[in-house]
C-alpha angles and dihedrals in degrees: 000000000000125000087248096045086055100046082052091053086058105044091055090047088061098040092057114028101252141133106256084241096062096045100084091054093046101066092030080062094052107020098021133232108301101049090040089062101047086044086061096054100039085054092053090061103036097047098040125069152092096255109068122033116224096259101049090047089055083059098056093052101043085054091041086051091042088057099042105055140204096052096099095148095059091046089051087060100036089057090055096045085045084062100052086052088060103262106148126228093242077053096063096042090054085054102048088047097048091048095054079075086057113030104034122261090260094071087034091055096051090042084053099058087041092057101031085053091048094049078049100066097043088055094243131125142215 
């Protein structure tokens, strides 16, 4: 196993709440094995250098994820694992907000339950 492969493996672990050995398995199971795979290593070297902190990178994707639309699973775990990097919830607010201008209202809105429910659960508010 490769430096990057291993460093996936973590960053998966963390996002999800799993132990590093059951990753693998786990998007083999939903995304099979050959996407899982290249997940892994796309996430060992996304997630993993000296450029971006975690915490500005979990900004990136939560606004990524905002913008893009109808992927409202993956932002719910992204604003979680946004929190643990340190975004506050008056953060996300500001980004959702600010991306109403460039998205449209329509995909802010939606962002905006999805975060606000999410804060929600982890008894935080914004």
């Amino acid at each position: 196993m490769n430096d990057r492969y291993q460093r996936g493996l973590e960053a998966y672990a963390s996002q999800f709440g799993l132990d590093v050995a059951e990753v693998a398995a786990w998007l083999s199971e939903r995304q099979g094995e050959r996407l899982g795979e290249e997940a892994i290593n796309a996430a060992g070297g996304a997630w993993n250098d000296d450029e971006l902190s975690l915490r500005d990178r979990s900004i990136v994707v939560v606004a990524a994820l905002i913008a893009q639309g109808g992927v409202d699973d993956r932002l719910r775990g992204h604003v979680r694992w946004a929190v643990e990097h340190g975004v506050t919830p008056d953060e996300l607010d500001a980004i959702v907000t600010l991306l109403a201008v460039y998205v449209g209202y329509p995909r802010a809105s939606t962002a905006n339950e999805i975060v606000r429910d999410e804060l929600a659960q982890m008894d935080l508010q914004s």
